[in-house]
N, C-alpha and C positions, 0 to 999 in steps of 0.2 A: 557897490558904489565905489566909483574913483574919486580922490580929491587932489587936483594938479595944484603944485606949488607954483612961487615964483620961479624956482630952479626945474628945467623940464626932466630932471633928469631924477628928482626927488618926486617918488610917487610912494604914496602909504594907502595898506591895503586891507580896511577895516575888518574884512570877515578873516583876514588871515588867523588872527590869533585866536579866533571862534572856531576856525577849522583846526589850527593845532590842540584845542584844550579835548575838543568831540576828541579826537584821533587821540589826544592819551587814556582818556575815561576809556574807550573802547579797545586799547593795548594792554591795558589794568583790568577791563572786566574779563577780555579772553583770557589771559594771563593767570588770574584769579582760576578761572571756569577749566583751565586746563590744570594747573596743579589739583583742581579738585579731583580732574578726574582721573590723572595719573595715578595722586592718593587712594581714590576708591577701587582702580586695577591693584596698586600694591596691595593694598589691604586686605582684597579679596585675595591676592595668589599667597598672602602672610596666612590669612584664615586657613584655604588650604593645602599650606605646607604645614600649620600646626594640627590639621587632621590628621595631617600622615603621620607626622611623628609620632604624636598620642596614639595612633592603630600601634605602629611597629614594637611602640614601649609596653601596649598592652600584648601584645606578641612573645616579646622577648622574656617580657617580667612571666606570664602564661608556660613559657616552654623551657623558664628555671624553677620555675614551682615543680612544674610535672615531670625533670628530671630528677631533681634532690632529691622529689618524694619518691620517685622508684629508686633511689637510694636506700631512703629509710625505709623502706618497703622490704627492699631485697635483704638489708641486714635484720631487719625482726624475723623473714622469715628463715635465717640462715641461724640465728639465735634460738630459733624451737625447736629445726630439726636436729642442732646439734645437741640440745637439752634431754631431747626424746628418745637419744642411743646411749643403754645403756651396758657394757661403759662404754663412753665415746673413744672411738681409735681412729689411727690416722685414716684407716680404710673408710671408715664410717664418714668422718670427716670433708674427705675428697668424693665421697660420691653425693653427700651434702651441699658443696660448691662445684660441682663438676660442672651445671646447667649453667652457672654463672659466665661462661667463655663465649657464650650462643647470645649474652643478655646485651654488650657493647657497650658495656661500663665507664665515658667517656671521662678518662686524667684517673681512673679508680687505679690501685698500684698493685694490691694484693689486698686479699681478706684471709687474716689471723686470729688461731685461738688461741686466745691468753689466761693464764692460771697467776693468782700472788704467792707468792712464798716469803717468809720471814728469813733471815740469817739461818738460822737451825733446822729450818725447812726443805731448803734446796738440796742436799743429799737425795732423802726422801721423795721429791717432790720430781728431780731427776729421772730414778729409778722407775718410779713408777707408770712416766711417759715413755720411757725407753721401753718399758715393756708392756706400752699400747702400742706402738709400732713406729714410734719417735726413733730409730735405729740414731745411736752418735747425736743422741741431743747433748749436748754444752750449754748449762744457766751461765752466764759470763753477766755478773750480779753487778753495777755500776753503785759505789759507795756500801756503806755499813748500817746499821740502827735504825733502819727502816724498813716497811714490807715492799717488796719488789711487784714487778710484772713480768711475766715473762712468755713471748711468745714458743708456744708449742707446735705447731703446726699453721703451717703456711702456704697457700696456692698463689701465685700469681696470674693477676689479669693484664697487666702490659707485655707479656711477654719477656720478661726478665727471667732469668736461669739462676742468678746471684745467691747463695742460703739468706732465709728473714726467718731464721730457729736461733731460740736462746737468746735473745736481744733483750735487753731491759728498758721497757719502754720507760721506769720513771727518770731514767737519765736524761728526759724532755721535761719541762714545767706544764708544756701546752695538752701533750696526751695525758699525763699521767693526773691532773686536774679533770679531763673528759672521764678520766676510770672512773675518778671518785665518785663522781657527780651522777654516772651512768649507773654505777650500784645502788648508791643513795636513792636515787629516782625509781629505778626500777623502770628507765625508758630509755632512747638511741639519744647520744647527744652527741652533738656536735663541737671539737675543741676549737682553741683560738689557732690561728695562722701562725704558722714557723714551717723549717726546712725539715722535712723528714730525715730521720735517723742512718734509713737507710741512702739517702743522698748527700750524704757528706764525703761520698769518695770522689764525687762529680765534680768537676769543676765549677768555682764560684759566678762564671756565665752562663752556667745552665741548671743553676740549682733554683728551684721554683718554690714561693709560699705554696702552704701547702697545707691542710687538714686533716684529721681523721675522726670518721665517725666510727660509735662505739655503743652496743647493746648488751646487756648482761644476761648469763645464759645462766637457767633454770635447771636441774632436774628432776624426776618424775617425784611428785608429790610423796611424801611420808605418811605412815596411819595418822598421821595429829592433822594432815592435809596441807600443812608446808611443803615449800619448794626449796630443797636446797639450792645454798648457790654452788654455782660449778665453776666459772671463770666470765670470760665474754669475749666478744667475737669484732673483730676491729679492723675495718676498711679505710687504707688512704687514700688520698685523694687530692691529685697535683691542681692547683687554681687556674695557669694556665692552658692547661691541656683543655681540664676541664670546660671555661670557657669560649676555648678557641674551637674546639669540637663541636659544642652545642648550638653555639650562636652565628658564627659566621654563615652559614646559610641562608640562617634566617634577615640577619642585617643585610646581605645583599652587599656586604661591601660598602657601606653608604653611612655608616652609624659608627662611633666609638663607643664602647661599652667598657666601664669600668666594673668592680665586684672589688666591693668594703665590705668588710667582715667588724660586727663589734666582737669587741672584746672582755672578758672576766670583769676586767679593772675600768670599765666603760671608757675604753679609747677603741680607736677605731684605726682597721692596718687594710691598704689596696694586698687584696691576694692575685689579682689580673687585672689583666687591662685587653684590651681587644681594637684594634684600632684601623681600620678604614683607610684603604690608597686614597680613596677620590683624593683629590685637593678641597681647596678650600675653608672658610672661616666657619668653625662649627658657631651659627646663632642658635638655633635650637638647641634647650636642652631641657631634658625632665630625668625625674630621681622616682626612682619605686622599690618600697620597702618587702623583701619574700623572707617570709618563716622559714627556716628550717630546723628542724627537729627544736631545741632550747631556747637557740638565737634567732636573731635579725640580721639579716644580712640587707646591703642599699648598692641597686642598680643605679648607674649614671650613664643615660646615653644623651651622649653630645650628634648631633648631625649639622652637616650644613643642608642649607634649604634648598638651594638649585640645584641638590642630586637625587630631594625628593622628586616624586609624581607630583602633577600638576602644582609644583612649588613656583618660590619667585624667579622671573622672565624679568631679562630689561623691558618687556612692555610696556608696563609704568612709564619709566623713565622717558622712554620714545613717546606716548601719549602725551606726556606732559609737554616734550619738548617738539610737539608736531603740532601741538594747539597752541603753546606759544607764539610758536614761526606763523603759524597762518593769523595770528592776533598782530601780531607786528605787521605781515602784511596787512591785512584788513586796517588796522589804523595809516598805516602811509596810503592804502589807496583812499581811504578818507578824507586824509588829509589833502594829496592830491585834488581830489575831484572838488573840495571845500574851497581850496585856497586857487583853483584851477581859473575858475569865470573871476576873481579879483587880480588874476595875473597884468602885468605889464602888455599895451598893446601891442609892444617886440614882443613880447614868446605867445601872442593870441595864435600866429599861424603856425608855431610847434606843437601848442599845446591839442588846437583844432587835428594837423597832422596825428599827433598821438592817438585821440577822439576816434577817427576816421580808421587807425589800423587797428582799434582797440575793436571796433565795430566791423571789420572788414573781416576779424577771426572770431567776435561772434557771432559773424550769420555762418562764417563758416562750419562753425562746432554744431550751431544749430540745422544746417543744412544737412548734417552727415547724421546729425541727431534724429532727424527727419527719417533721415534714409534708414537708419535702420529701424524704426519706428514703422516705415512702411514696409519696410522686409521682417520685419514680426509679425505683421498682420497678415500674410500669406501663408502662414502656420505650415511651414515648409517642416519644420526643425531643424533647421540647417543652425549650425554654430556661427553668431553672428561675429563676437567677440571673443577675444581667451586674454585673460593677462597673461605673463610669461610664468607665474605659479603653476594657475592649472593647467598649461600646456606640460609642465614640467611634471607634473602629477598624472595626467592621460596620459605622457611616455610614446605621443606622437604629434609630429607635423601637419599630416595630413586632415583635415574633416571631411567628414561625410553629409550630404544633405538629406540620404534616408533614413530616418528612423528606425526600420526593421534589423540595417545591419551594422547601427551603434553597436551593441552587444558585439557581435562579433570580430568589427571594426578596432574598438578600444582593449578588447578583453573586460568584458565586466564579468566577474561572475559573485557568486554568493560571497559571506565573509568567509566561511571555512574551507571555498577553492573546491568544492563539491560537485557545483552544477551551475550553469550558467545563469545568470541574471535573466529572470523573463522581463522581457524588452515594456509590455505592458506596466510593470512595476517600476520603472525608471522612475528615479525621482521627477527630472525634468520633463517627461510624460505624463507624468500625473500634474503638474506643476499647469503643462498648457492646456491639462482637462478643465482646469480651474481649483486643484484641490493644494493645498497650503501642506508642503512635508516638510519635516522637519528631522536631519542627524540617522539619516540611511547611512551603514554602514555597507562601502562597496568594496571588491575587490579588484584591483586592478593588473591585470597579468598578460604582459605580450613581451614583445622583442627588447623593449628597452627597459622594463622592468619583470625579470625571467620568476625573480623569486617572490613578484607578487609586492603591491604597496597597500594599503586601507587606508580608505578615504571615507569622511563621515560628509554627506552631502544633505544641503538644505535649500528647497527651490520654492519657490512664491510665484504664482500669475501676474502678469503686469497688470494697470491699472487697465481697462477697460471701459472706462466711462468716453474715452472719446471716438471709441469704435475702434481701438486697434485691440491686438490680442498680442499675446506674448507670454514668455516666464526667463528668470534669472534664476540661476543656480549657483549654491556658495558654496564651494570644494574644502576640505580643512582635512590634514596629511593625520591620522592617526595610528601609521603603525607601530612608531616605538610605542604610544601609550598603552595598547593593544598586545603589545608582546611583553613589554612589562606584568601585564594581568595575566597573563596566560604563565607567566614564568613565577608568579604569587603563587596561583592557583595550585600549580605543579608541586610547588615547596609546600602549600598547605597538605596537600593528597600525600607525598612520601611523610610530613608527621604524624597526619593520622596515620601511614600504614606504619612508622614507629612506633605508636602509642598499641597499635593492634597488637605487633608483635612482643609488647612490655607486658601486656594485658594475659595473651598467649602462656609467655614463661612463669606469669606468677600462679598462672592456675597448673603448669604443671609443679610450681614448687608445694604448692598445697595441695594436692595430690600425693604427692610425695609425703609427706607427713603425715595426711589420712592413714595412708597406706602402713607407717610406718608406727600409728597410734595403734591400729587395726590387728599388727604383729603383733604388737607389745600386750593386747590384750586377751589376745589368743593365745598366748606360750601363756601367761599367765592361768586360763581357762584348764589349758591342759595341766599343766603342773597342780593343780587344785584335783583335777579329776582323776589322776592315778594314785592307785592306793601305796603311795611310797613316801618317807618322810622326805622331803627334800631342803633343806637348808644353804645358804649363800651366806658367806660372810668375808668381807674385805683382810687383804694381808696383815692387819693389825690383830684379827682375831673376832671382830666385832660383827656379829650377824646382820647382815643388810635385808636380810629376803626370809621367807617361809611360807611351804605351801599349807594345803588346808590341814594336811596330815599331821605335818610338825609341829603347826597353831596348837592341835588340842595335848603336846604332850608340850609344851613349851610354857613357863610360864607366863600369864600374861602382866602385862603393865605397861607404859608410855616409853620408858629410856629403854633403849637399844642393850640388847641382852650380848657378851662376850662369851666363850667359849670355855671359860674357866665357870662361869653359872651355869652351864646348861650341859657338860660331861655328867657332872653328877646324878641328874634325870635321864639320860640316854642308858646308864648304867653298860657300858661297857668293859667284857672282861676280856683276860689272856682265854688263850685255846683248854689251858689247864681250869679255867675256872676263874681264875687268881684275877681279881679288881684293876681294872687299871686305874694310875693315877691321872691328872690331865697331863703333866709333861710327856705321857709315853701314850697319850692319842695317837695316832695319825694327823690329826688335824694340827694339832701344837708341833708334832714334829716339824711338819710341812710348814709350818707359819715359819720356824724358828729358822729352815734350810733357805726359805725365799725362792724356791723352784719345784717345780714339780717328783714327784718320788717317781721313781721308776715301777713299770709295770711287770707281775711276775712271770710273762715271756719274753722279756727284754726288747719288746717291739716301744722305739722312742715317742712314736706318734702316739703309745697307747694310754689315758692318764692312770696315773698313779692310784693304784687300791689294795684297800685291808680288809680281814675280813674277820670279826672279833667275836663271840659268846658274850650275849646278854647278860646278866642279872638277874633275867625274869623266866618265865614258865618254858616247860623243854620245847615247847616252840620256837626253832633257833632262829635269828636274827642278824643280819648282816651290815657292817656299815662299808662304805666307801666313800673314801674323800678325793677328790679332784679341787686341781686348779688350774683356772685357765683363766688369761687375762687380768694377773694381779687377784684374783678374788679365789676363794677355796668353798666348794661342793659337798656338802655330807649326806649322801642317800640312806633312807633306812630303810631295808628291804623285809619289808613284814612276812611272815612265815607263810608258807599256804597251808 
């Protein structure tokens, strides 16, 4: 409806402002309808990018558990075999941790065995590893009035040549708290984060927090069925090596991983950090708590999201703001065409103009709409259409209008580049059988893409109700996503084959033990089974050992019998008859010299022996005493 004023030039146009209110309700609800549906793209690609993380944290947090623990693994079983030699020497020692070089101990530094000594101790204490094979041991004792530790033997697994003999590990608060607590316990603990002992000659840029774990070492059971103790066996271990060894693999380069350690006094100290080139604003982040040995230690990995798999895309963003833009149009052409028939009868023949070109390009659209509508219906398979993607994705110009040499034409072949595509399983073949496929994955491999693309294709029949035939197929580029999984897959297959070969060494370290129980109970069998008295006793004089024979002339009781109790029973005389006293045994002499006596051929290698007249019936009798290894030998060779 017009209403002409008295002024011809004043016209008011009542459905105008009917036509502007429609066009904003319809700016506002597409407007609306697109940020929802931007929102529910982010939401979904936020959903997941939080899969992936939560996979990779379960991953990460998974493959510090299962290294630590072949940590604590490795040092229990290096704590038994060292407890099971006896007496333990440096030889014994190094063929005990020799397997350990094969194992890939990743930030481990060396693994050492350590003995405490008091003040009045270390003379003694000295002597007696120098001569297990500690050649040039030095106790270098840090402070006074308290019991020491002291490293005796030392292997290196980084490859360091440096000496770790004679070190006083209490001159640290962090190890020498792990000793305690590791005796106490009678299990591996692990101490608080500080700089190892031996890294203080390093410069303060490259000296690393750093730990050690620590297990107390046993030996062979006593007749009461106690286990002395003997010392314990103690592995460091740099945080960032550590770390950076383990994990970067597995993160891919895409995650930053922190490793917090508590602590005795419940605070908490970063020992590494691990931290990801990509760029980007890490939003993701999650925290997972792994046991090791006493403690708690707390994973933090930060990621950003656009460097996970199928993480956030601006899709979103462009959804929202594509639904927008066609909401603003749709409202102006609303408005348009609302406010169009109340225009002025000057713009009647623009606006008709307009009408007429608006109509002259939709029979146009619809005419080519036609055409190819009737060129689908000749089920040629000729490519009617390609946007500029999947042209860009088939990696050629040309179409073909036969079917049979698509395949050869494009290069399709299987995913894995095997065998070519049968031309019959094409999607868009099956698509104009009539059947609905959905995410083939295809291979695409010719001249312009040599090294091969993957494409996941999904094709649909056209509508067929009005007699034509047809299908449309929807290309979508998946080979990064596809090589990313393939390069998971790959990193999962080298951990298991890690975990195989961790698996491997431990069953030969217990083996190795078996084997070395197996000894210990064998010499024992035999020494029971010959008719000779055999006696072992440490340089102090005090009997450690006795075979069956000795048992029955030896008194029995609980406390460890010394060599001044048991002369007297032995009855040993001079050649003349004449009693000997105990300081003129053999064995007290030998105690008192601290070296072996000389053999009476003067051969060095030969041990030392006497050879004395009994006490008892003209059945003569013989002893001999040897020492070897700190400890003294007394056979008593019964008459025949």
């Amino acid at each position: 409806m017009i209403r002409i004023l008295n002024r011809p030039d004043q016209i008011v146009y009542p459905g105008r402002a009917r036509a502007l209110l429609v066009a904003l309700l319809i700016a506002l609800l597409g407007a609306g309808l697109s940020v929802a549906a931007g929102a529910l793209v982010s939401g979904q690609q936020r959903h997941l990018a939080e899969q992936a993380i939560d996979q990779r944290t379960a991953l990460v947090t998974e493959v510090v558990k299962a290294e630590t623990g072949r940590y604590v693994d490795t040092l229990r079983i290096v704590a038994a075999a060292a407890g099971a030699f006896t007496p333990l020497t440096k030889a014994a020692f190094t063929q005990a941790v020799t397997p350990l070089d094969q194992t890939r101990l990743a930030g481990a530094t060396s693994i050492a065995f350590m003995v405490p000594a008091t003040d009045e101790q270390i003379p003694a204490v000295q002597a007696r590893w120098r001569s297990r094979g500690a050649s040039g041991l030095v106790l270098d004792a840090k402070g006074s009035g308290h019991e020491h530790v002291f490293s005796i033997f030392s292997h290196p697994l980084d490859g360091s040549t440096a000496p770790a003999t004679g070190i006083d590990a209490t001159q640290a608060a962090a190890p020498a708290h792990a000793l305690t607590e590791s005796r106490r316990s009678g299990q591996v603990t692990v101490s608080d984060t500080y700089q190892l002992i031996r890294d203080t000659h390093l410069p303060a840029s490259q000296r690393q927090l750093s730990f050690v774990l620590t297990a107390p070492v046993y030996g062979p059971a006593a007749a009461d069925g106690r286990r002395p103790f003997v010392g314990w066996v103690l592995m460091g271990l740099r945080g960032q090596d550590f770390i950076g060894a383990t994990l970067r693999t597995i993160t891919q380069d895409a995650a930053d991983v922190r490793l917090r350690a508590a602590h005795s006094d419940a605070t908490t100290a970063t020992a590494a950090i691990l931290r990801a080139t990509a760029a980007g604003v890490r939003d993701l982040h999650r925290t997972r708590a792994v046991r090791v040995a006493q403690r708690s230690w707390q994973l933090d990995i930060d990621a950003a999201s656009r460097h996970l798999p199928g993480a956030r895309t601006p899709l979103g963003a462009i959804t929202t703001g594509i639904g927008i833009a066609l909401s603003v149009l749709l409202a102006m052409l609303v408005f348009a065409l609302g406010s169009g028939r109340m225009r002025a009868r000057a713009a009647v023949a623009a606006a008709t103009a307009e009408l007429r070109a608006a109509e002259t390009d939709a029979r146009r659209q619809s005419g080519l709409l036609t055409a190819v509508l009737d060129s689908v219906g000749d089920a040629t398979g000729a490519f009617l259409l390609h946007n500029p993607a999947a042209k860009a994705m088939l990696g050629t110009g040309a179409d073909t209008g036969d079917i049979a040499t698509w395949q050869r034409h494009y290069g399709i072949f299987t995913p894995d580049g095997a065998a070519p595509f049968a031309t019959g399983d094409l999607p868009l073949v099956r698509a104009l059988a009539g059947e609905i496929v959905e995410q083939v994955p295809l291979l695409i491999r010719n001249a312009t893409h040599p090294d091969g693309r993957i494409i996941s294709v999904s094709a649909r029949p056209l509508d067929a109700a009005s007699g034509q035939a047809g299908a449309v197929a929807v290309f979508r580029d998946v080979t990064a996503a596809v090589r990313a999984e393939q390069q998971l897959a790959a990193t999962a297959a080298a951990l298991q084959a890690e975990v195989a070969r961790h698996e491997a060494d431990q069953a030969a370290l217990r083996a190795a033990r078996d084997e070395l129980a197996v000894s210990k109970a064998y010499l024992t069998q035999v020494l029971d089974a010959i008719d000779v008295t055999v006696i072992t006793c440490d340089a102090d004089g005090t009997i450690v050992h006795a075979n069956r024979v000795a048992r029955t002339t030896l008194p029995a009781g609980d406390r460890p019998l010394t060599i001044t109790e048991t002369t007297p029973r032995l009855g040993l005389t001079h050649p003349d008859g004449t009693p000997m006293t105990v300081e003129e045994t053999p064995l007290a002499r030998a105690a008192r010299r601290g070296r072996r006596r000389s053999g009476s051929d003067g051969d060095p290698a030969r041990p030392a022996q006497a050879d004395h007249h009994a006490a008892r019936p003209p059945a003569a009798s013989s002893r001999r005493t040897h020492r070897r290894r700190g400890r003294l030998l007394l056979q008593h060779h019964r008459a025949a």
